[in-house]
Residue frames as qw, qx, qy, qz and C-alpha x, y, z in Angstrom:
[[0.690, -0.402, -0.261, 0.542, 83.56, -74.92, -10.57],
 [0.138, 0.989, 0.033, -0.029, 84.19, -71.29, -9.68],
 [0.578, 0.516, -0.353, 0.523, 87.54, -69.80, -11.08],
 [0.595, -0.336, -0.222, 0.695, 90.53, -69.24, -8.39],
 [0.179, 0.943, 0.278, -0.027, 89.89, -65.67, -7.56],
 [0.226, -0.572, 0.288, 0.734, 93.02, -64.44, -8.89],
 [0.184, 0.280, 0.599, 0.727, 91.91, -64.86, -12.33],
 [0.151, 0.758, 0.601, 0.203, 88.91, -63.38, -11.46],
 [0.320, -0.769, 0.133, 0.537, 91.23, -60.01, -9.85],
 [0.464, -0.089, 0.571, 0.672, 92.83, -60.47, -13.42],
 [0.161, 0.523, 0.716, 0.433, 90.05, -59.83, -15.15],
 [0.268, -0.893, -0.188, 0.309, 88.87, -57.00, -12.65],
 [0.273, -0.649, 0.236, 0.670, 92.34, -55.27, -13.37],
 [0.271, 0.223, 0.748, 0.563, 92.00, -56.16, -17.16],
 [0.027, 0.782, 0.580, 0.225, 88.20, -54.38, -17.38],
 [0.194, -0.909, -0.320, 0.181, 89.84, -51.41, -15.75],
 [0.325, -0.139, 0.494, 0.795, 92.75, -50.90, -17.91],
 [0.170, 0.309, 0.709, 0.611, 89.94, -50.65, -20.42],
 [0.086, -0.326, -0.014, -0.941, 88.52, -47.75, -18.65],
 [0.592, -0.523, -0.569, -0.229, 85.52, -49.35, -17.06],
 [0.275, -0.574, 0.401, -0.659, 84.89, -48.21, -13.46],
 [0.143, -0.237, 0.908, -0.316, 85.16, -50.44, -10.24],
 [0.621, 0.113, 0.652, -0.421, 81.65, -51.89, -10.21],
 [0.663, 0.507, 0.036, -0.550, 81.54, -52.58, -13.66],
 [0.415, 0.344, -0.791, 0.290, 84.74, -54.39, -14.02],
 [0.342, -0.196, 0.834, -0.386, 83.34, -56.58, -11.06],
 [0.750, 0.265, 0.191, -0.575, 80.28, -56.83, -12.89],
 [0.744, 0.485, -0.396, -0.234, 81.86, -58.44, -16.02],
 [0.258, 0.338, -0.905, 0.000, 84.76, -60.53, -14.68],
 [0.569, -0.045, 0.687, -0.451, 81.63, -62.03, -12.56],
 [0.636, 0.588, 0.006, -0.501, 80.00, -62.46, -15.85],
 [0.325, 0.607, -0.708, -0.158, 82.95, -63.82, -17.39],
 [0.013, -0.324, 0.904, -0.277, 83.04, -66.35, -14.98],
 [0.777, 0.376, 0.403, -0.304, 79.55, -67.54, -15.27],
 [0.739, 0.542, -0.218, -0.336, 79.99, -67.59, -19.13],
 [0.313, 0.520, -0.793, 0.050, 83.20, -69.69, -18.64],
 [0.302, -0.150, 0.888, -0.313, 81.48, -72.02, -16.21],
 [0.575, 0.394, 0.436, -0.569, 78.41, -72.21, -18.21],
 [0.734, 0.668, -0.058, -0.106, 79.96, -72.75, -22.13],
 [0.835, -0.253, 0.248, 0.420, 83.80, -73.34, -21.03],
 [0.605, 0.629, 0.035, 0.486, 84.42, -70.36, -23.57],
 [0.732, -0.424, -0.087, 0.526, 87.20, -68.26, -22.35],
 [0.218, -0.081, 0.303, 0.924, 87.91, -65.36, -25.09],
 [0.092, -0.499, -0.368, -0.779, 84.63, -63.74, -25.74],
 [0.104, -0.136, 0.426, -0.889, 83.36, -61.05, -24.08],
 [0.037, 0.428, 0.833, -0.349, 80.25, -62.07, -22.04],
 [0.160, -0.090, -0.337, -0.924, 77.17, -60.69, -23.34],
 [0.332, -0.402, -0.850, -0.075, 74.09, -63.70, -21.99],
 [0.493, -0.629, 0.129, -0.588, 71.65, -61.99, -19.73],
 [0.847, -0.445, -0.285, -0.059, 72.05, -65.07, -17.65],
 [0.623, 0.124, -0.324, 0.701, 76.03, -64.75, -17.21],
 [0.078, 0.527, -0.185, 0.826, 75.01, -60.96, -15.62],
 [0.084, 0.251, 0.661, -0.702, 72.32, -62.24, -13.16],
 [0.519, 0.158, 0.099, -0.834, 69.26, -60.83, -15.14],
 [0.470, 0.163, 0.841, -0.213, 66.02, -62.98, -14.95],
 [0.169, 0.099, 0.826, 0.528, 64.32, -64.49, -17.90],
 [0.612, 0.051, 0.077, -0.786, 61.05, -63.18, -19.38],
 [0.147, -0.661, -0.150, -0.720, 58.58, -62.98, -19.16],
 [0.137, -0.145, -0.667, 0.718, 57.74, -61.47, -15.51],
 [0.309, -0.622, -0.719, 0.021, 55.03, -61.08, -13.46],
 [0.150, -0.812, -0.419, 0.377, 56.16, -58.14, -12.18],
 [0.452, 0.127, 0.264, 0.842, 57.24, -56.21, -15.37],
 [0.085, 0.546, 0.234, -0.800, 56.01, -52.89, -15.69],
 [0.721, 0.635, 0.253, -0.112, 53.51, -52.28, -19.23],
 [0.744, -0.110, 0.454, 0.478, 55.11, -52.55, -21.98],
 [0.220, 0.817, -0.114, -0.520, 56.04, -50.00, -24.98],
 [0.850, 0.518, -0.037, 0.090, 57.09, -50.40, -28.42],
 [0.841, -0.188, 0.283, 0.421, 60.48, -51.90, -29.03],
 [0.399, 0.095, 0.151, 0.900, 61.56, -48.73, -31.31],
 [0.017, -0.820, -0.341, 0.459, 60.38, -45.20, -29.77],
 [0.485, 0.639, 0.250, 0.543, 62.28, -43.66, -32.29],
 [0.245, 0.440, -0.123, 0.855, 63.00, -40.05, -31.91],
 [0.562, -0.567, -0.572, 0.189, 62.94, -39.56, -28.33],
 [0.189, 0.667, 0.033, 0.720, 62.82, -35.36, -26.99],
 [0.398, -0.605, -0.490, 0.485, 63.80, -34.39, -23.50],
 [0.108, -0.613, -0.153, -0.768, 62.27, -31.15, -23.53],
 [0.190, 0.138, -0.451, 0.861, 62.55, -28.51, -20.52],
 [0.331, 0.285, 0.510, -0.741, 58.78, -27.63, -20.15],
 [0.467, 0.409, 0.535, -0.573, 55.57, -27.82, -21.19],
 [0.291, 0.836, -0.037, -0.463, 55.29, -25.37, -23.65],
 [0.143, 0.473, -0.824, -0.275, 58.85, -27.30, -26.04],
 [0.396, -0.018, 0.898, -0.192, 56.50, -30.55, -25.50],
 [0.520, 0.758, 0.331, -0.210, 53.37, -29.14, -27.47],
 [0.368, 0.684, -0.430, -0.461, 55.93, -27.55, -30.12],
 [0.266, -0.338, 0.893, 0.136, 57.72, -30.99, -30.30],
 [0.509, 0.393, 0.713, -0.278, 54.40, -32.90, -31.03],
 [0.603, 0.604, 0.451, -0.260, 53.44, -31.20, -33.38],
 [0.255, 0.672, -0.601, -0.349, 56.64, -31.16, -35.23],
 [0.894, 0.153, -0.314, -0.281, 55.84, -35.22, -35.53],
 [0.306, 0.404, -0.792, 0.340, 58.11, -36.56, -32.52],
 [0.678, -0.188, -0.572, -0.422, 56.78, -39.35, -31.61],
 [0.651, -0.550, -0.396, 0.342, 58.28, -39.90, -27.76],
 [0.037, -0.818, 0.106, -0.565, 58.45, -36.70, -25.41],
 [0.585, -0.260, -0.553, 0.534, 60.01, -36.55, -22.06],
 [0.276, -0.894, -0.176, -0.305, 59.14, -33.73, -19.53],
 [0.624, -0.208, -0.498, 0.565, 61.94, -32.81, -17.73],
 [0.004, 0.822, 0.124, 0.555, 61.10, -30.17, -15.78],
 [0.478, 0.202, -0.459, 0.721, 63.19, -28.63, -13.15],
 [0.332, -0.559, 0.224, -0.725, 61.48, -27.38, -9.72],
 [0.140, -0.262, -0.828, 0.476, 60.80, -28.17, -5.94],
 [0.389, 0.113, 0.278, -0.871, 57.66, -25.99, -6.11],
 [0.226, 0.276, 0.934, -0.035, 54.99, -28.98, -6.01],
 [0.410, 0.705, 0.335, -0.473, 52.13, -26.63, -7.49],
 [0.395, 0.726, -0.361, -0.432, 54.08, -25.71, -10.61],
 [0.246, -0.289, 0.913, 0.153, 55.24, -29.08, -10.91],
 [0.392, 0.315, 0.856, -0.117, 51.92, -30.54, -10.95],
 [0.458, 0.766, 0.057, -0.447, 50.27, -27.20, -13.32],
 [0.220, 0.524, -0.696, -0.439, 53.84, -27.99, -16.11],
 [0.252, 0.033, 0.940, 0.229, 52.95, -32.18, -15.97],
 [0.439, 0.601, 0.554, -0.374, 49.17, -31.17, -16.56],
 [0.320, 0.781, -0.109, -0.525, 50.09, -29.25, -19.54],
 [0.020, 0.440, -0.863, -0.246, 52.40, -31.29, -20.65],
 [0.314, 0.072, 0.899, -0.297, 49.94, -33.92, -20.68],
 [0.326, 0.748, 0.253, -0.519, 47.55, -31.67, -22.54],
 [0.136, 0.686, -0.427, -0.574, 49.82, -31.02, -24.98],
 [0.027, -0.171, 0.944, 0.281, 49.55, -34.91, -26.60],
 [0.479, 0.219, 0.784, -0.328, 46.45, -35.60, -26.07],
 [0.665, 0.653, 0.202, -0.300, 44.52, -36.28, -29.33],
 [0.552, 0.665, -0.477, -0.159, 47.59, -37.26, -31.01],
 [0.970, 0.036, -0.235, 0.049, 49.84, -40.66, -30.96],
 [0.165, 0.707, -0.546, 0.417, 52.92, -39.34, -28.78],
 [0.804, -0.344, -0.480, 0.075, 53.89, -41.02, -26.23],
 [0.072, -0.785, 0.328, -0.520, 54.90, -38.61, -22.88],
 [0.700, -0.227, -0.456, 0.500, 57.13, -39.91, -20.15],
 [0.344, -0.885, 0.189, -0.252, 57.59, -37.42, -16.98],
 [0.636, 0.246, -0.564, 0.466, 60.91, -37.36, -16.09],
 [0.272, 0.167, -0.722, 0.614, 61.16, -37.96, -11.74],
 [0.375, -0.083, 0.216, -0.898, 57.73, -36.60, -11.02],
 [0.181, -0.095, -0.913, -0.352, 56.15, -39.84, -10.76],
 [0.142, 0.490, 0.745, -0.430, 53.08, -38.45, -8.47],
 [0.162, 0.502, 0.113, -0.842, 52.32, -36.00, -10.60],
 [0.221, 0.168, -0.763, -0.583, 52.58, -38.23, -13.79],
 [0.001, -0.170, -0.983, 0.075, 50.18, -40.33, -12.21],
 [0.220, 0.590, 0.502, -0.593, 47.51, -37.79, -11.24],
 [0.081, 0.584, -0.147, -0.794, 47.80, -36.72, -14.55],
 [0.829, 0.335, 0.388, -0.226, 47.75, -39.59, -16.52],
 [0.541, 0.718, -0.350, -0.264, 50.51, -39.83, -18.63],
 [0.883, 0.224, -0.413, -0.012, 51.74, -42.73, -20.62],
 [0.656, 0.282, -0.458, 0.530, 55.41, -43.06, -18.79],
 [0.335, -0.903, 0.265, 0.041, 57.78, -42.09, -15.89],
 [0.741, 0.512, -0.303, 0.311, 60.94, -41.91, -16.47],
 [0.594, -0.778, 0.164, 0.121, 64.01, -42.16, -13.40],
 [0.448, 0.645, -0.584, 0.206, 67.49, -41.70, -13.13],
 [0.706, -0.109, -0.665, 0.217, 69.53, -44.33, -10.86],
 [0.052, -0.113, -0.678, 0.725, 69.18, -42.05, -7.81],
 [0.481, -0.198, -0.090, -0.849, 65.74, -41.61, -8.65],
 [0.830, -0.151, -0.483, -0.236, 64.86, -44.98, -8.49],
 [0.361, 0.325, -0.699, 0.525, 67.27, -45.36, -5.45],
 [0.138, -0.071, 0.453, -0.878, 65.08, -43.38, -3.03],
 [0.659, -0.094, -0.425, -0.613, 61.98, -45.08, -4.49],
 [0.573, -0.070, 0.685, -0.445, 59.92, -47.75, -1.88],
 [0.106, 0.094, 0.926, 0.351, 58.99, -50.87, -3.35],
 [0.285, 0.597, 0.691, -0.291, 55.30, -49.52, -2.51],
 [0.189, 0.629, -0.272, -0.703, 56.23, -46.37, -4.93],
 [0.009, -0.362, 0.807, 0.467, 57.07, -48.58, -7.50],
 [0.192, 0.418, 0.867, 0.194, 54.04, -50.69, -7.48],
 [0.135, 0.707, 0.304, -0.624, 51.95, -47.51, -7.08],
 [0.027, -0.554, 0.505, 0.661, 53.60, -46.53, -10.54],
 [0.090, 0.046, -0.900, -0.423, 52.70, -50.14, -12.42],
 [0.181, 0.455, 0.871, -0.035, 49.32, -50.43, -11.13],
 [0.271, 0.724, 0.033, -0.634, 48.49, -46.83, -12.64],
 [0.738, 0.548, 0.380, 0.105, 49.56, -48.46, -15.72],
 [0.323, 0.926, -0.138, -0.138, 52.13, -46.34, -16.36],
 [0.870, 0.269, -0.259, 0.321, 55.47, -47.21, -18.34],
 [0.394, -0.863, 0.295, 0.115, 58.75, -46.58, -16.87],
 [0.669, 0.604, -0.232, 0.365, 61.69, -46.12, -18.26],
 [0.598, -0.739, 0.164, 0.263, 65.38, -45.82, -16.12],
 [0.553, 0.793, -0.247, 0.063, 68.54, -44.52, -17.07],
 [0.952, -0.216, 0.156, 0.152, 71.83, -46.41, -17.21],
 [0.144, 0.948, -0.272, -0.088, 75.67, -45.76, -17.16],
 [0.087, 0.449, -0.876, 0.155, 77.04, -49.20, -16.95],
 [0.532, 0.065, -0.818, -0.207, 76.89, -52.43, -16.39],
 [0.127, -0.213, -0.771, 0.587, 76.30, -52.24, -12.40],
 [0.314, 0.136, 0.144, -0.929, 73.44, -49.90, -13.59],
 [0.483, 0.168, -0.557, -0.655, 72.07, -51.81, -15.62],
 [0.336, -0.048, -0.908, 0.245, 71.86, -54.61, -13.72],
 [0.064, 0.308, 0.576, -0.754, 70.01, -52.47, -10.90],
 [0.512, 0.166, 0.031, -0.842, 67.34, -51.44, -13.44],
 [0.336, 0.227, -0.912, -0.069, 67.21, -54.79, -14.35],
 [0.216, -0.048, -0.933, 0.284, 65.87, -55.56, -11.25],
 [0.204, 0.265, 0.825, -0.455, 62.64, -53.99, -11.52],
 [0.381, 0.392, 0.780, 0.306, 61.75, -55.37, -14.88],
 [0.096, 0.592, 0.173, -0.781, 60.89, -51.37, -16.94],
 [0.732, 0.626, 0.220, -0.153, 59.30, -50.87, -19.87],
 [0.666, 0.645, -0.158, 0.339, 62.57, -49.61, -21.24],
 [0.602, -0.594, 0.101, 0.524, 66.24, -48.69, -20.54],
 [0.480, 0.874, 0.031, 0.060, 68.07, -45.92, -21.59],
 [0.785, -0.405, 0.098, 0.459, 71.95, -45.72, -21.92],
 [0.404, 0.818, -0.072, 0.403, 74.96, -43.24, -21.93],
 [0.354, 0.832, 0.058, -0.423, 75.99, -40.91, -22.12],
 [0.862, 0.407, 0.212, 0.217, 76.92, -42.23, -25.71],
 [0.502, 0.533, -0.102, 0.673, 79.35, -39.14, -26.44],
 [0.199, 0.064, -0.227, 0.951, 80.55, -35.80, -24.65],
 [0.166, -0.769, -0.445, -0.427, 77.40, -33.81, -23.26],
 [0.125, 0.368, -0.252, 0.886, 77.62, -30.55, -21.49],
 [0.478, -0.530, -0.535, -0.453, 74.33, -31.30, -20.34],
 [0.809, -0.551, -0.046, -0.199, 75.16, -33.16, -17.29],
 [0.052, -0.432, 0.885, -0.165, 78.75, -34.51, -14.98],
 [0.912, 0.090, -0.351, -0.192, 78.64, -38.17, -15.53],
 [0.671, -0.578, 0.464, -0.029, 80.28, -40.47, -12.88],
 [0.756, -0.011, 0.542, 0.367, 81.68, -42.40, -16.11],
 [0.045, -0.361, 0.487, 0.794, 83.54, -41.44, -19.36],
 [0.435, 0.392, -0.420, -0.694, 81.53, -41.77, -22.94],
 [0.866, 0.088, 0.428, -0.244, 80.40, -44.96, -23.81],
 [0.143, 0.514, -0.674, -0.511, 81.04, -44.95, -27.31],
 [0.739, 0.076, -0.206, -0.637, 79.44, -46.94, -29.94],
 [0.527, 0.262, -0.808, 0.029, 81.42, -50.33, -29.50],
 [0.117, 0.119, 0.769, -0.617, 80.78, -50.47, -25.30],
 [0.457, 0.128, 0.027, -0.880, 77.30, -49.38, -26.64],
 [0.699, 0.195, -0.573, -0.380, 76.65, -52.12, -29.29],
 [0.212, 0.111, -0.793, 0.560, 77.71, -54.65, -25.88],
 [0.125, 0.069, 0.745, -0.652, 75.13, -53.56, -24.13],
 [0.618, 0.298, -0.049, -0.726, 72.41, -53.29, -26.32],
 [0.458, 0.155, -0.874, 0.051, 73.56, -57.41, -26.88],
 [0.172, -0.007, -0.876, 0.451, 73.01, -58.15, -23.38],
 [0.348, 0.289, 0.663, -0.597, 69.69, -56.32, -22.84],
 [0.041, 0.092, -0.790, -0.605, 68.54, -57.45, -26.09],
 [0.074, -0.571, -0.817, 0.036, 64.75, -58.17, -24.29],
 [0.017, -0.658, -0.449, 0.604, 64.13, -54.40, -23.57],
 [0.273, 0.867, 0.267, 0.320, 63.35, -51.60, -25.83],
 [0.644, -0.451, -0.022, 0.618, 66.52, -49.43, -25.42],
 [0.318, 0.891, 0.188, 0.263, 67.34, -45.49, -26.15],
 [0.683, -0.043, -0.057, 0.727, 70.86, -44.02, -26.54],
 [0.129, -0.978, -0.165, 0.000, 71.27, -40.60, -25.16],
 [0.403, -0.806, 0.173, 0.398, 74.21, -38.02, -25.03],
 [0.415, -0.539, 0.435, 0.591, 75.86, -36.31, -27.26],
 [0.574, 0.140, 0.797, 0.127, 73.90, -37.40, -30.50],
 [0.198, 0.575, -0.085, -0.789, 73.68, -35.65, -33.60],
 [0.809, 0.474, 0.131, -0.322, 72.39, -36.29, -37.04],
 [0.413, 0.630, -0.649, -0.103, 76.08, -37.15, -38.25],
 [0.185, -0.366, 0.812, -0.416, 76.45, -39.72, -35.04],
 [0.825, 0.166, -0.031, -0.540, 72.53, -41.37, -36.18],
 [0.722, 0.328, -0.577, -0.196, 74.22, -43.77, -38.59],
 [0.229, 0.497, -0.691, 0.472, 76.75, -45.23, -36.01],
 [0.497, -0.209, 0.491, -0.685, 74.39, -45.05, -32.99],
 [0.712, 0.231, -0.239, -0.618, 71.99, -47.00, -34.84],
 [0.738, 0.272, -0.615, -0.065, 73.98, -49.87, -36.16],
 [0.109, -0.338, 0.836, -0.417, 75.07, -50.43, -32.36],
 [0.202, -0.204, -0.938, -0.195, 71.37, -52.22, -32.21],
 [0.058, 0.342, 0.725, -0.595, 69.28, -49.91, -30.18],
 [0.160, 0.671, 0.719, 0.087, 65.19, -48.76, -31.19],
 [0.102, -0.959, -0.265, -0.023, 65.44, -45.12, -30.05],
 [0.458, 0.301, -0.145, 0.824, 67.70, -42.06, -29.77],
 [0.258, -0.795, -0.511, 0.199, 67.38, -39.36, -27.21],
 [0.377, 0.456, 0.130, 0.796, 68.30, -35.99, -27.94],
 [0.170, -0.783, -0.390, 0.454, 67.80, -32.56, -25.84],
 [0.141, -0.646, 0.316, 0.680, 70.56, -29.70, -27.09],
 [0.235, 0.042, 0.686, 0.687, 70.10, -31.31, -30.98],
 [0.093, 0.563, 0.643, 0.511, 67.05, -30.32, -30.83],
 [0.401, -0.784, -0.250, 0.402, 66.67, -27.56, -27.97],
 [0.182, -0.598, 0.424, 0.655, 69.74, -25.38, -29.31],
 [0.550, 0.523, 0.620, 0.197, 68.60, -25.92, -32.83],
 [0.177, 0.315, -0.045, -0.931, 68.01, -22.78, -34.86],
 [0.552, -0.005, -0.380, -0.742, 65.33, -24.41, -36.59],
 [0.445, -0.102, 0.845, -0.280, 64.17, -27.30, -33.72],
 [0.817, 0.210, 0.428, -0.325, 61.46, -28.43, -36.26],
 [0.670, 0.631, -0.390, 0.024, 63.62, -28.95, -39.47],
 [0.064, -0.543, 0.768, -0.335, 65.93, -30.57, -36.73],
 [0.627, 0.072, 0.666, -0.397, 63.09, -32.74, -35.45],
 [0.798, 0.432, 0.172, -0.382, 62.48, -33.91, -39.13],
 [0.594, 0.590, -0.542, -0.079, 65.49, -34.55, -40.13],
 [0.264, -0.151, 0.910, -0.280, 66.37, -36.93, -37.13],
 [0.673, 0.188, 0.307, -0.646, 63.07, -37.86, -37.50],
 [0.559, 0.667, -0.394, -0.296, 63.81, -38.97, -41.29],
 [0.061, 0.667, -0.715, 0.200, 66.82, -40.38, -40.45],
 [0.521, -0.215, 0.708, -0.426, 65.92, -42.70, -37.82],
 [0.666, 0.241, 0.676, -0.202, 63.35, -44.24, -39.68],
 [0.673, 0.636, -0.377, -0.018, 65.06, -45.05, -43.04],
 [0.001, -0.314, 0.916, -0.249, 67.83, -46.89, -40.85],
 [0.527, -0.095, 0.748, -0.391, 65.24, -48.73, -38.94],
 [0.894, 0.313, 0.211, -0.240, 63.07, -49.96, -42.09],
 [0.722, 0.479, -0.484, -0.119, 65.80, -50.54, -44.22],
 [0.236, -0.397, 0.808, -0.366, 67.42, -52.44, -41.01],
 [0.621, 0.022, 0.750, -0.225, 64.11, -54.81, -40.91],
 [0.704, 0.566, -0.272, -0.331, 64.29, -55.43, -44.95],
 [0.114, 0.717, -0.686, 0.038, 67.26, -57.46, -44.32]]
């Protein structure tokens, strides 16, 4: 039986005491209320994919799949930071590259593309998902207004090239929306402060983090924003496969002694994580 919606307004005003924005506090106290109609528990925080709405695997229409820890994961500005990256032994690249001039778009993915081949990286294009195609590279990656403006025909266009796709997420109402069309991965934040970008929501932090990396417990999942080698440990233990980094390793003074010690890092947490 569904609760009397003043508890569920309680719970709404309750999730936004605790900082959460409006759709996300709807999201949970819905959530709540599934989990309470579904287990009768009442005091833990909802966490089931089912309580949010998100459908069981496997799917039919999931996009390919990718390994369940990318590890050290480099959004890098062009080309040219893609090939250094590589061949400093970082194993997922991102392309973000910044233009409306379709010719240089399509010459920076081409390179960028170039730059991995013959080695085991794995390159996502971040928004450029025609160009990623013509090019051939492993991934696309979207943010939630990327994917917003996207046609369901885009989207298949995307999975029947075989390429992965990744989407980024700031919350539970986001999440939910990538959710719905089943990516190789999800990425969430922004874990700390970043200068990078204005975020429509405050920090995550590791505790809201560790939460969500519970609930989408089926995806391969990479924390982004704000992340340094002191922050690693922390990040880590929340439960997700991958870290993304830009400025830790961009602003560097030595990006590859940067890229090796994350590098390092990571993996020593993760094996001594599956020893356990």
């Amino acid at each position: 039986m569904a609760l009397p919606a003043t508890d569920e307004a309680l719970r709404i005003s309750a999730c936004l005491q605790l900082g959460f924005i409006p759709a996300d506090a709807a999201c949970i106290a819905q959530a709540w209320q599934a989990q309470i109609a579904r287990t009768g528990n009442t005091t833990d925080w909802p966490d089931a994919p089912q309580d949010f709405g998100l459908r069981p695997w496997p799917r039919q229409d999931a996009f390919p799949c990718c390994p369940q820890q990318l590890g050290l994961y480099a959004v890098l500005p062009d080309a040219a930071w893609v090939g250094r990256m590589v061949r400093a032994g970082v194993p997922t690249v991102q392309l973000r590259f910044k233009s409306d001039d379709a010719q240089a778009i399509a010459q920076e993915v081409a390179a960028a593309v170039a730059a991995v081949q013959g080695t085991s990286a794995r390159l996502f294009i971040n928004d450029h998902w025609q160009a990623a195609i013509q090019a051939g590279a492993y991934g696309v990656h979207l943010g939630q207004e990327d994917l917003d403006v996207l046609q369901p025909v885009d989207l298949d266009a995307i999975r029947t090239a075989g390429l992965r796709l990744g989407v980024s997420t700031h919350g539970y109402a986001e999440m939910q929306r990538a959710d719905r069309v089943s990516p190789s991965y999800i990425a969430l934040g922004a874990v700390f402060p970043t200068t990078l970008k204005r975020m429509a929501t405050a920090p995550q932090g590791t505790a809201r983090l560790a939460a969500y990396a519970r609930l989408l417990r089926g995806y391969p999942l990479v924390a982004i924003g704000g992340i340094d080698t002191e922050r690693l440990p922390e990040v880590l233990a929340s439960g997700v496969g991958s870290i993304g980094v830009v400025r830790a390793l961009t602003a560097a003074a030595d990006p590859e002694l940067a890229a090796a010690e994350l590098g390092a890092t990571i993996q020593k947490f993760l094996t001594t994580a599956q020893k356990r």
